[in-house]
C-alpha positions in Angstrom: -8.4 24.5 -11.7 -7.3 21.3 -13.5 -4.2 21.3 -15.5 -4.2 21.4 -18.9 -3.9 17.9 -21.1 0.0 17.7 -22.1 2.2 15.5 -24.5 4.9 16.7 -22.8 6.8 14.5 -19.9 7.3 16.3 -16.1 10.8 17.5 -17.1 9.3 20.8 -18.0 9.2 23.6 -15.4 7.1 23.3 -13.0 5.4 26.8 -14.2 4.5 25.4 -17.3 1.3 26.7 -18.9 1.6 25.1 -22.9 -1.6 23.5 -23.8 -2.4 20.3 -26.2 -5.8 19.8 -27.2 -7.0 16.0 -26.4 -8.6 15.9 -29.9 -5.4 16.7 -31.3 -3.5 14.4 -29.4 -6.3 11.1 -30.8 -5.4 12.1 -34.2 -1.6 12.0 -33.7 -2.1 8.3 -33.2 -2.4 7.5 -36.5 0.9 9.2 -37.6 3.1 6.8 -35.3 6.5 6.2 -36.4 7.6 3.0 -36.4 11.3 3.8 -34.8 13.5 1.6 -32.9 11.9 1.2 -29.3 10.1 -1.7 -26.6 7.8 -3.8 -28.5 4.1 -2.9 -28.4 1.9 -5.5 -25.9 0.4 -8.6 -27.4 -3.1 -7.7 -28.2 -4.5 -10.7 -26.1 -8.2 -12.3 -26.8 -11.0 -11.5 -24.5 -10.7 -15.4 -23.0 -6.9 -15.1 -22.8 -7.4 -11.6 -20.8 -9.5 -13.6 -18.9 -7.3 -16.3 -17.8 -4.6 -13.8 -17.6 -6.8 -11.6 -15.1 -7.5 -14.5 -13.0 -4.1 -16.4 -12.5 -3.1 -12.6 -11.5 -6.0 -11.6 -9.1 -6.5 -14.7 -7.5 -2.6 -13.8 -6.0 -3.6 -10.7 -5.2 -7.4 -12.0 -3.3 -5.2 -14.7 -1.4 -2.9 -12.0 -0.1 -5.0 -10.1 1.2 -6.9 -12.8 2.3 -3.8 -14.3 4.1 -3.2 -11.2 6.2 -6.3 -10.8 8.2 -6.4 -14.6 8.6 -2.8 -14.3 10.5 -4.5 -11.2 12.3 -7.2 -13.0 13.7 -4.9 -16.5 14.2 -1.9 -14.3 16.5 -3.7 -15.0 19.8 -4.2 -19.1 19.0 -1.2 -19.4 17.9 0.9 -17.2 20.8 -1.5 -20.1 23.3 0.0 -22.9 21.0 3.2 -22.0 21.3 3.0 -20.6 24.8 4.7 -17.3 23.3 1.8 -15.0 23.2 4.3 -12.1 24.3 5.7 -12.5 21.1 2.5 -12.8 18.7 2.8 -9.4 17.2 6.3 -10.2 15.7 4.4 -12.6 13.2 2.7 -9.6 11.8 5.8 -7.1 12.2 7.5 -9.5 10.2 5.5 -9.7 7.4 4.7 -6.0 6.7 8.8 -5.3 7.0 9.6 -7.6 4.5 6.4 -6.4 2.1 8.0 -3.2 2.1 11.3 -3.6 2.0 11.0 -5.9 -1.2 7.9 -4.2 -2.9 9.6 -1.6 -4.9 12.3 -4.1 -6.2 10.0 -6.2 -7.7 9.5 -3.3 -10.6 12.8 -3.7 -11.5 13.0 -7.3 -11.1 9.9 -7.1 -13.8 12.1 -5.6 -16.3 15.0 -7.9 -16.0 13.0 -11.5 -15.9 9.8 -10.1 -17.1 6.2 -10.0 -15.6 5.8 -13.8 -15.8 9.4 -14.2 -14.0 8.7 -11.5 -11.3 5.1 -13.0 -10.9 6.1 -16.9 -11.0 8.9 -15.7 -8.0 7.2 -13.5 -5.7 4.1 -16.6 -5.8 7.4 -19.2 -4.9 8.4 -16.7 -2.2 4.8 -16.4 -0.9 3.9 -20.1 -1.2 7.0 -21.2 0.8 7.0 -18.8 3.6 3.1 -19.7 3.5 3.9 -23.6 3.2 6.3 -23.5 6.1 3.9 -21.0 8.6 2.1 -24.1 8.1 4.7 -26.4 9.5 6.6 -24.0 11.9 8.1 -26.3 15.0 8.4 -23.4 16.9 7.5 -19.3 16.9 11.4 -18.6 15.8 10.6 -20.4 12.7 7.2 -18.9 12.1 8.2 -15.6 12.5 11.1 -16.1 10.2 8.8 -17.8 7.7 6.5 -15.2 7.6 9.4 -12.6 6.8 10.0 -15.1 3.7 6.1 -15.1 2.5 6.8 -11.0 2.9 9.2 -11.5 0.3 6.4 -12.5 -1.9 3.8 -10.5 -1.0 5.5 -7.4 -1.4 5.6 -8.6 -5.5 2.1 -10.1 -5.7 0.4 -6.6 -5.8 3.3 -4.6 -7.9 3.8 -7.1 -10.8 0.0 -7.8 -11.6 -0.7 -3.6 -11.3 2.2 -3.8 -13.9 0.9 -6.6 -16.0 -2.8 -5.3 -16.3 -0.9 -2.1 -16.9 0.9 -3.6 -20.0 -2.7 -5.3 -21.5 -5.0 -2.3 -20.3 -4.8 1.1 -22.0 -4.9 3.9 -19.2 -8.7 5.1 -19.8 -9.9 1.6 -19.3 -7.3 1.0 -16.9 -8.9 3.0 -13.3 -11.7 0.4 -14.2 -9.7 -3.0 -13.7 -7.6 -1.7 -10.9 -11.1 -0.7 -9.5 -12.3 -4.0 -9.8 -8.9 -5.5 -8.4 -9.6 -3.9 -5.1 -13.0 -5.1 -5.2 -11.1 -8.4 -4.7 -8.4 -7.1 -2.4 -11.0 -5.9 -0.3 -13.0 -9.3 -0.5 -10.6 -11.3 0.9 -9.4 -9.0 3.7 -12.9 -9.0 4.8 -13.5 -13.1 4.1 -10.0 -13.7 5.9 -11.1 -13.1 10.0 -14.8 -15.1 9.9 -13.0 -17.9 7.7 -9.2 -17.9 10.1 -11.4 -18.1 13.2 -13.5 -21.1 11.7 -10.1 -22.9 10.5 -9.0 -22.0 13.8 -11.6 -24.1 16.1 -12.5 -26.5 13.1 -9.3 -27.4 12.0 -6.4 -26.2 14.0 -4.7 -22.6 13.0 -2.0 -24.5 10.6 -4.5 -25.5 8.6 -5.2 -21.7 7.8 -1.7 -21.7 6.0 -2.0 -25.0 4.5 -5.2 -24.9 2.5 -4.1 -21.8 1.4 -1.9 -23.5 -1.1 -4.4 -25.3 -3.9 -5.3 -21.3 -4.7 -1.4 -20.7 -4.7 -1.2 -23.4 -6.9 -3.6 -22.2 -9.2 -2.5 -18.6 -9.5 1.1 -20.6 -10.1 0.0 -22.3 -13.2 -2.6 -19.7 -15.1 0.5 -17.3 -14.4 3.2 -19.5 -16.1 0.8 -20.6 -18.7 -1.0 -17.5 -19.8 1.0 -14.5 -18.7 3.6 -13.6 -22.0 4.8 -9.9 -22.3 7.7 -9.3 -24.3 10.2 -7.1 -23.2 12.5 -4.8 -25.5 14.5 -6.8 -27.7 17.9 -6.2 -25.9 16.7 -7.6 -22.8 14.8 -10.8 -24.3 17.9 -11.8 -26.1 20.0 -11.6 -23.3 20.6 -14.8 -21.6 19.9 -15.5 -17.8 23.0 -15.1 -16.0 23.4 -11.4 -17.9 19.9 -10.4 -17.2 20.2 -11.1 -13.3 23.5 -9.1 -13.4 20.9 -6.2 -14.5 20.0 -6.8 -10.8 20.7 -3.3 -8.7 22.5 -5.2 -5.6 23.6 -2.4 -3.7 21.3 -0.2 -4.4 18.7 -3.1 -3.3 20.4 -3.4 0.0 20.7 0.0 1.1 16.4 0.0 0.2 16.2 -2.7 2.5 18.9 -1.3 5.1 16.8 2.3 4.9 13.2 1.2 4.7 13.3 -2.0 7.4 15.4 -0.3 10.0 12.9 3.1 9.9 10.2 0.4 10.3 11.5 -1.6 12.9 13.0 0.9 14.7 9.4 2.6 15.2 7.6 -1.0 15.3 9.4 -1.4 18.4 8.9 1.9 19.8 4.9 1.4 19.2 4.7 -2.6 20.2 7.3 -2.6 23.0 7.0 0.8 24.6 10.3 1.8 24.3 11.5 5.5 25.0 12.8 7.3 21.8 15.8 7.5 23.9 16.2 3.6 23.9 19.7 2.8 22.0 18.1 0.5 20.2 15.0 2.7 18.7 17.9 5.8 18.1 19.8 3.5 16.9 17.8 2.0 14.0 16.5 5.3 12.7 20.1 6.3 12.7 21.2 3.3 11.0 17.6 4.0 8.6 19.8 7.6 8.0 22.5 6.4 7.2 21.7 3.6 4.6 19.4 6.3 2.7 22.3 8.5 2.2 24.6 5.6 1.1 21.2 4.6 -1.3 20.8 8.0 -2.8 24.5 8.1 -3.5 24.3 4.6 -5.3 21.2 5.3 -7.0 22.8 8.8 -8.6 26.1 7.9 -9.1 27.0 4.0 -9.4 23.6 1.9 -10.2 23.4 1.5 -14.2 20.1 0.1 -13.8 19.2 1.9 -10.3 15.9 0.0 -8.6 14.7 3.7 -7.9 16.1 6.1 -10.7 16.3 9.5 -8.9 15.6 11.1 -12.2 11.4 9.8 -11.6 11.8 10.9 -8.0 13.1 14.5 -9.4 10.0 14.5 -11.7 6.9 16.7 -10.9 4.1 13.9 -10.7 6.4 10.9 -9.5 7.4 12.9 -6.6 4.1 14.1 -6.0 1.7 11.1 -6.3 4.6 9.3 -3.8 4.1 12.0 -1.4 0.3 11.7 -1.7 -0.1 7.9 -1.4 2.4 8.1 1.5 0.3 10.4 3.5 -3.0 9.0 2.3 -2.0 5.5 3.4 -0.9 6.7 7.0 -4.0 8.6 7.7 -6.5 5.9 6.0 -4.7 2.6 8.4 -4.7 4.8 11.6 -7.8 5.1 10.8 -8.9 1.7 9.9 -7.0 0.9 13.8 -8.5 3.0 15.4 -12.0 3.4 14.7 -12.6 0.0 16.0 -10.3 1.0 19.4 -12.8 4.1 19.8 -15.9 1.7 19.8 -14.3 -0.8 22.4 -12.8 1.3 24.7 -14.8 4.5 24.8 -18.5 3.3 23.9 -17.7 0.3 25.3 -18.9 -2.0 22.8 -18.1 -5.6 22.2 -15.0 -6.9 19.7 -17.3 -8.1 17.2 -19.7 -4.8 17.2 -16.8 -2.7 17.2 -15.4 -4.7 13.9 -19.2 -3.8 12.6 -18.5 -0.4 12.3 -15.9 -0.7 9.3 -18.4 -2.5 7.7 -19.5 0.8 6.0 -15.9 1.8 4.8 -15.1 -1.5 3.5 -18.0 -1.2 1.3 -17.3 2.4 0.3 -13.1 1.6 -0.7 -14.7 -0.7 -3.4 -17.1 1.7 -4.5 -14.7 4.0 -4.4 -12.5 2.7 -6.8 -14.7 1.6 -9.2 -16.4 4.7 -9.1 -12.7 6.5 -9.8 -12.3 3.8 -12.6 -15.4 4.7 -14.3 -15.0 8.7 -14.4 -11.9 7.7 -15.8 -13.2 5.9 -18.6 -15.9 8.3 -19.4 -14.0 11.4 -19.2 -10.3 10.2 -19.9 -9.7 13.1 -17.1 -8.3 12.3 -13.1 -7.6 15.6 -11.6 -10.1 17.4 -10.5 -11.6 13.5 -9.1 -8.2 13.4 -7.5 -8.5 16.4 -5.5 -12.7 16.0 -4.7 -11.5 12.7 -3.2 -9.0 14.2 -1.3 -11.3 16.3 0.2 -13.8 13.6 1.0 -10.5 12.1 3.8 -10.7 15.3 5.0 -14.3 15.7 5.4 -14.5 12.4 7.0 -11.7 12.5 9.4 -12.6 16.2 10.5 -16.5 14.2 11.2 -14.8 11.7 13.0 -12.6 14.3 15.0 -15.8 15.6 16.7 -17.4 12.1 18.1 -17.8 12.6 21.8 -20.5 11.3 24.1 -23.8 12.9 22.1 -23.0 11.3 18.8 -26.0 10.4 17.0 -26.1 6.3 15.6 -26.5 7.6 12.6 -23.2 9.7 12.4 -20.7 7.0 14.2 -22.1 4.5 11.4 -22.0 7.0 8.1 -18.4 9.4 9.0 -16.0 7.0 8.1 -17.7 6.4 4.5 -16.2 9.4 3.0 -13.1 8.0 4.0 -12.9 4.7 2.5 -14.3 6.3 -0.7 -12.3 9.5 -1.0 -9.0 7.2 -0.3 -9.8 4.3 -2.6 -10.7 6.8 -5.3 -7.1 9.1 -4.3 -5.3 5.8 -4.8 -6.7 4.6 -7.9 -6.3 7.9 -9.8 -2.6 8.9 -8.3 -1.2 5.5 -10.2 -3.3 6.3 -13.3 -1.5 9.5 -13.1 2.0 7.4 -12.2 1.6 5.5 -15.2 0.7 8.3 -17.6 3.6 11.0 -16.8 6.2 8.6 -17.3 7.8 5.9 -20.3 6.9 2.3 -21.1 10.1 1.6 -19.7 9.7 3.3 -16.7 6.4 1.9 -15.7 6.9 -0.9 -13.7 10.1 0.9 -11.2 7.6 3.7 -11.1 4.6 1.2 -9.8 6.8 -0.2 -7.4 8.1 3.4 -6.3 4.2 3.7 -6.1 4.0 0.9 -4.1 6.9 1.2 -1.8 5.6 4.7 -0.4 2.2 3.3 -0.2 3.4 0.2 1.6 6.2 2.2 3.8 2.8 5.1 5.1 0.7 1.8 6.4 3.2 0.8 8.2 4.1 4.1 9.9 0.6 4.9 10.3 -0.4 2.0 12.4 3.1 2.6 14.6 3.1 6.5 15.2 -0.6 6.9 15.8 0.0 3.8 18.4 2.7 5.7 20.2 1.0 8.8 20.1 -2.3 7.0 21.3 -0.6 5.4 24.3 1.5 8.5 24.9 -1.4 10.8 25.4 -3.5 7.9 27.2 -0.7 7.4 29.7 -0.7 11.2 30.4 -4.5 11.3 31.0 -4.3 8.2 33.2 -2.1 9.7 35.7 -4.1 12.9 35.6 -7.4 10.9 36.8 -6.2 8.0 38.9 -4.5 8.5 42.2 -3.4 6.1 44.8 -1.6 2.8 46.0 -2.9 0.9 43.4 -2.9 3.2 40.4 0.4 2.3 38.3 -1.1 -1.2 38.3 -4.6 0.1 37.2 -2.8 2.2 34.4 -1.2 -0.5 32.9 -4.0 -2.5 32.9 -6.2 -0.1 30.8 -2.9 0.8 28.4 -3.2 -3.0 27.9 -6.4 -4.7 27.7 -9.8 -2.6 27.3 -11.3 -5.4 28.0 -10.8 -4.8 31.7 -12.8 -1.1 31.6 -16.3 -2.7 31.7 -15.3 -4.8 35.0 -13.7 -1.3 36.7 -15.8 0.5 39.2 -18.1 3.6 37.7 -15.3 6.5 39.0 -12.4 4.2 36.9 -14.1 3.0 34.2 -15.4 6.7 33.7 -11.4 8.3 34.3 -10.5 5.1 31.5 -13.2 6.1 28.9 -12.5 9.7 29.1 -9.4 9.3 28.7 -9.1 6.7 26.1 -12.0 9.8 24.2 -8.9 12.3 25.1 -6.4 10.6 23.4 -8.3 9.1 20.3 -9.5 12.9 20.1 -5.5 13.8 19.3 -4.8 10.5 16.8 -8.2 11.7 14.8 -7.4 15.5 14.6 -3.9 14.2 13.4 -5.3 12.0 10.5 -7.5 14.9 9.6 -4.1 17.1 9.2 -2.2 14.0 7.5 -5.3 13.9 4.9 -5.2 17.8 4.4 -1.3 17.0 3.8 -2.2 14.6 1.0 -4.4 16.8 -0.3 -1.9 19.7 -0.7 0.3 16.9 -2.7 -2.1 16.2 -5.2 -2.5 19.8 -5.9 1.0 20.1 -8.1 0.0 16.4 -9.9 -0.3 17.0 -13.5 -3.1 15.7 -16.1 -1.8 14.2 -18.5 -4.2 12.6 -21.7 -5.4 9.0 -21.1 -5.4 7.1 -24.2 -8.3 4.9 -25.0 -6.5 2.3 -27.3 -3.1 0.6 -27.4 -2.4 2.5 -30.7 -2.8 6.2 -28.9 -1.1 4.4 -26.1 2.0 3.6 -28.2 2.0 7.4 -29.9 2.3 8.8 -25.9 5.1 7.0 -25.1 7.1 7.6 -28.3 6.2 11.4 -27.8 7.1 11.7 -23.9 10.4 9.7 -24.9 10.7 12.1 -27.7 10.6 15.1 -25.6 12.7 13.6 -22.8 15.6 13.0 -25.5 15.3 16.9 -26.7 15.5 17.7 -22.9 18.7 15.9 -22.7 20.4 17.0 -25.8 19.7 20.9 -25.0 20.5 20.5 -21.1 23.6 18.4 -22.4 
């Protein structure tokens, strides 16, 4: 059953059964009182919204456009360079540095405002981009990557924040629907159009005509983008605003997030045993810098770039959990899918790509879809929850492929997917947005983001290692003699060697490549059921369908989180 429609903010106990009648809460708008808090948005024109929309989703099309263009350029430019060992690093690079700097761009959107945030994470991205273009060597591409990372872990956090600010929250499922529609546009644009760069014009040129759109987004951004923030912070000058800046507590983010990441990037890309000093290592290291960032954030940070107080909360803590999971199952997915085609039914790269043709379609209309019940209803939860079932559906479908799988069901199963997940992710930051203060919103965005970011990342590595951990068991259960630690590594390596292996090999390699997909798949199914279970304590709170009602939330959730304090105090 859904929750019932509050006023109230996720300090309450977590028991909580007081009602508020949505009718009653519309009419409250009109008695807002006009106390001392952050200035209500500009109410821009519809051709102002416009130009404001497009300087900010042009940023966010180009980023995800940039990332499967680098995908499908690792193997040129690992040939250029004569480093193809190393290839993978240009990714690595990249998503470490997204998520290390994604959730401090919330804060950094507080302190110099949207525009200022925006205007630096598309300098960060254009130079690392810029430079990618005009790398000497891999060393300095890698690195120059890391920088774009920088960047491109903003680009997505400050314009959800800015459409945030100029959208009320019934409309705003809609636009955030319609800014995947674009995400998901250039991700799929970015591999045809990086491998005709590629043999047209050399990879560099994939970087370097990247930069008129950067260019673009650059100048609609510092031209039309103008949110005020409170009053205290736009009279401050510069030097006192940076000093707003969370250092430490930055650091020990970094420290905690990039050495979990690398530490299991390197267990996935470079095969090393858990017991490697250098994999125990970095998740120690990850340990200890999350202690030291908890203890900063609680006790030392005036203006923490994670306030453990959200974290505490019912639906921060919960929507985090949910996008964290959601986003581990849906990119082990989005991996593997194509591996099962190549390796167990044997088809070719570009026939194995076709397959996600279904649930790249299906994660747009999924979040449209989510954007429009919102709209029309002004309600999330119970849409939250049917879409969380739809991951499990799907990944429970795709759990029992095996060699009598009808066309029809290897084509359709993953649709669910891309449409339960793009609908899940679409709804939990509606829900974000809602249970918390104006002021909060853009640290809780970028909280949103972080755990988001942080679950791709992990679900790519673990389901590799666990992949390759099973597939080297069932290797050495099917192939015997002088020759077969050779053979072994060959398959782990390359299933583009199966096809050429004689029937009793390439039959041991499919089977067992089926084997050890059948694990990573029953394991997403369980990650989605885990997501699922986190959206169930996620609370519904009213979506207000102007900027007036809008206003009149906020005052009453900071309201009630003032009484909370006095009588706890």
């Amino acid at each position: 059953m859904s929750p019932s429609l509050r006023d109230t903010d996720e300090t309450r106990p977590l028991l909580g059964n007081d009602r508020t009648d949505a009718a009653s809460y519309s009419s409250s708008a009109t008695q807002r009182s006009h106390s001392s808090e952050p200035p209500a948005p500009d109410h821009v024109s519809r051709t102002d919204l416009a130009w404001v929309l497009a300087g900010l989703w042009s940023a966010v099309f180009l980023g995800a456009l940039d990332g499967t263009i680098v995908a499908t350029l690792l193997s040129p430019i690992g040939s250029y360079f004569n480093e193809s060992n190393r290839s993978s690093y240009i990714g690595t690079s990249y998503l470490l540095s997204v998520c290390c700097f994604t959730p401090l761009y919330g804060r950094l959107s507080d302190i110099l405002g949207r525009r200022g945030a925006m205007l630096l994470a598309l300098s960060f991205f254009g130079s690392g981009t810029l430079l990618c273009g005009l790398a000497p060597s891999m060393d300095a591409l890698i690195a120059a990557r890391a920088l774009a990372g920088m960047g491109g872990g903003g680009v997505m956090t400050v314009s959800s924040v800015a459409v945030t600010d100029l959208i009320p929250l019934r409309q705003r499922g809609l636009y955030q629907g319609m800014t995947n529609i674009l995400f998901g546009l250039g991700a799929g644009l970015g591999g045809p159009l990086g491998g005709w760069m590629n043999d047209a014009l050399g990879w560099r040129s994939a970087f370097l005509l990247q930069m008129p759109i950067l260019v673009f987004s650059f100048i609609l951004v510092a031209l039309k983008v103008s949110i005020k923030l409170p009053e205290e912070v736009e009279s401050q000058p510069l030097h006192a605003k940076l000093r707003r800046i969370d250092g430490f507590g930055s650091f020990t983010l970094v420290g905690t997030v990039g050495c979990l990441l690398l530490g299991l990037s390197l267990k996935s890309t470079e095969e090393l045993p858990w017991t490697h000093p250098v994999v125990w290592g970095l998740l120690l290291a990850s340990v200890v810098f999350c202690v030291l960032f908890i203890w900063v954030e609680t006790c030392y940070a005036p203006y923490p770039v994670m306030p453990m107080r959200l974290i505490k909360q019912r639906t921060p803590l919960f929507v985090s959990l949910s996008n964290f999971f959601g986003s581990v199952a849906a990119f082990s997915m989005i991996y593997n899918v194509p591996l099962y085609f190549s390796a167990v039914r044997l088809n070719s790269s570009t026939g194995a790509g076709l397959h996600l043709l279904p649930h790249s379609v299906a994660i747009s209309t999924g979040s449209v879809f989510a954007g429009w019940v919102m709209r029309r209803t002004g309600r999330l939860y119970n849409l939250t929850l049917f879409s969380c079932l739809l991951t499990v559906l799907a990944a429970s479908l795709v759990a029992c492929w095996n060699e009598s799988s009808s066309a029809l069901h290897l084509w359709l199963d993953v649709v669910p997917q891309g449409f339960g997940m793009a609908s899940v992710i679409t709804t939990t930051l509606i829900a974000m947005i809602a249970s918390v203060t104006r002021e909060d919103i853009a640290v809780a965005t970028g909280i949103t983001y972080l755990f988001r970011t942080t679950g791709q990342v992990i679900g790519v590595s673990l389901s590799g290692a666990l992949l390759q951990t099973v597939l080297t068991a069932k290797l050495r259960e099917r192939i015997h003699g002088p020759d077969a630690i050779s053979i072994i590594e060959d398959i782990r390596h390359s299933t583009t060697i199966i096809p050429t292996l004689s029937p009793e090999l390439r039959k041991a390699a499919v089977d067992s490549y089926a084997d050890a997909l059948h694990v990573v798949f029953i394991c997403q199914a369980a990650i989605n059921f885990m997501c699922f279970l986190c959206c169930l304590p996620i609370q519904e709170n009213p979506l207000p369908g102007t900027h007036e009602e809008q206003e009149e939330a906020y005052r009453k959730r900071r309201d009630t989180i003032s009484r909370t304090d006095s009588e706890s105090s």
